[in-house]
Residue, then its C-alpha position, 0 to 999 in steps of 0.5 A: x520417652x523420657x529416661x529415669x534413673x532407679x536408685x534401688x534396682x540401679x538401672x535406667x529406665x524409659x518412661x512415657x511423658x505423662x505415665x507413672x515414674x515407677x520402676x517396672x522392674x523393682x515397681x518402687x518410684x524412680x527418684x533421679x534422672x538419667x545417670x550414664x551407664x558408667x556411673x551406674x556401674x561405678x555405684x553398683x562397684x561402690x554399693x557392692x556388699x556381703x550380707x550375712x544373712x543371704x550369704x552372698x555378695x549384694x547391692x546395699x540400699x541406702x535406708x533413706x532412699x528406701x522410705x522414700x520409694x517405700x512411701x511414695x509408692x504406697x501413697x500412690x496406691x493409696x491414692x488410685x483406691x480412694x479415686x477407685x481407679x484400682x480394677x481387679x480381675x475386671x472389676x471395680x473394688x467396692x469402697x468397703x474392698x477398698x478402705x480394706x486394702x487401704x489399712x493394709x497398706x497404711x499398716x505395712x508401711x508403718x511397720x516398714x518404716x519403724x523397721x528400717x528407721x531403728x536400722x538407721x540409728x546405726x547403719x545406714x545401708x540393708x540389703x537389696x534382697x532381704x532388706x536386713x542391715x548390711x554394712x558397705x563393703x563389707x568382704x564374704x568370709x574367706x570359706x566362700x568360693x572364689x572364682x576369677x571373672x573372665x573379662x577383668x580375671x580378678x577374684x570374685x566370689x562364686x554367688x556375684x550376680x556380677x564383677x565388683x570390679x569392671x561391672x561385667x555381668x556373671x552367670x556362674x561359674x564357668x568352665x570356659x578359659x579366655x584366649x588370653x589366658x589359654x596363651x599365657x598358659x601355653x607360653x610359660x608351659x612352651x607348648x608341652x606337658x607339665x609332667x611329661x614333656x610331651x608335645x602331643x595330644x594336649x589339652x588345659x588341665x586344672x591344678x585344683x579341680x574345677x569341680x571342687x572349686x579351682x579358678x580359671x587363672x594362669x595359676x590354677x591351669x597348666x597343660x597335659x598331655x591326654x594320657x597324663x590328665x587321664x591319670x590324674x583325674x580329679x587329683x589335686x596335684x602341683 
């Protein structure tokens, strides 16, 4: 098994000697060798992006390497149904079905490239979801929600598929809080309640709700008693 690297999907994938280089994941054509797991985090961390129009954090695709998967794709397409290698439901397309299918493709890439070659006249990056233009690095407005990631427990923003900063993948917000932080919040608040000073029945409690959108962080966190988290509820107090 040789290993290819995706430039569009960003991952590395096995790939037979002798089978197609194309990507299962995204089915566009690999177009580099390996790249160690490392240097595709740092290229996720580096291509990380806001799209305004999916509003939310994505990867940006360079629009060269997008004809280029875009073209080298539809070419081996194109080719397999003039050899009439392409097979449907057990049988194979009639060469009418076939020059059929073929204009289809042909069309949609040209309009694809004239597409994507009047974004590179002044930008040269779009969106891997909705193929639009994106500019690199660019940071979502501040109304979206931010939460902290919990390995690296720096500020993202609440629709990251993962962390821009140490690549750890993300699932969502969480209610979880890590050892680490719990500790620190315990040590500054000495092990009893912030507003009562009770030392009994002690539970984590967030400043601003995690339902209306408080982090986990050591600011957002402090410790009550039962009876007084009881009393606040779902408050915003501090």
């Amino acid at each position: 098994m040789d290993q290819y690297y995706c430039k569009i999907c960003h991952k590395n994938i096995e790939i037979k000697k002798g089978d197609i280089l194309r990507c299962p994941n995204c089915s566009y054509f690999l177009v580099s060798s390996k790249l160690d797991p490392k240097e595709i985090i740092k290229k996720k961390i580096e291509h990380t992006t806001y799209c305004s129009h999916c509003e939310k954090l994505v990867l940006s695709i360079r629009v060269k390497n997008l004809i280029d998967a875009l073209t080298k794709r539809s070419t081996w397409e194109i080719n397999n149904l003039k050899n009439n290698q392409t097979i449907i439901e057990g049988k194979k397309l009639s060469e009418r079905e076939r020059n059929k299918i073929i204009h289809n493709i042909s069309m949609k890439l040209k309009s694809a490239i004239n597409y994507l070659s009047q974004i590179e006249k002044t930008n040269q990056y779009v969106c891997s979801q909705c193929y639009k233009e994106v500019k690199l690095n660019e940071s979502p407005p501040p109304r979206l929600a931010i939460f902290n990631c919990d390995f690296c427990n720096k500020q993202i923003d609440n629709d990251s598929t993962f962390c821009k900063y140490c690549g750890a993948k993300i699932n969502g917000k969480t209610r979880h809080i890590t050892k680490k932080i719990k500790k620190k919040v315990w040590d500054r608040d000495n092990g009893r309640c912030a507003v009562c000073g009770s030392s009994e029945d002690l539970e984590f409690d967030h400043i601003i709700p995690y339902s209306k959108g408080g982090a986990n962080s050591i600011d957002n966190l402090q410790i009550l008693c039962s009876r007084c988290n009881k009393k606040k509820f779902n408050k915003i107090t501090g």
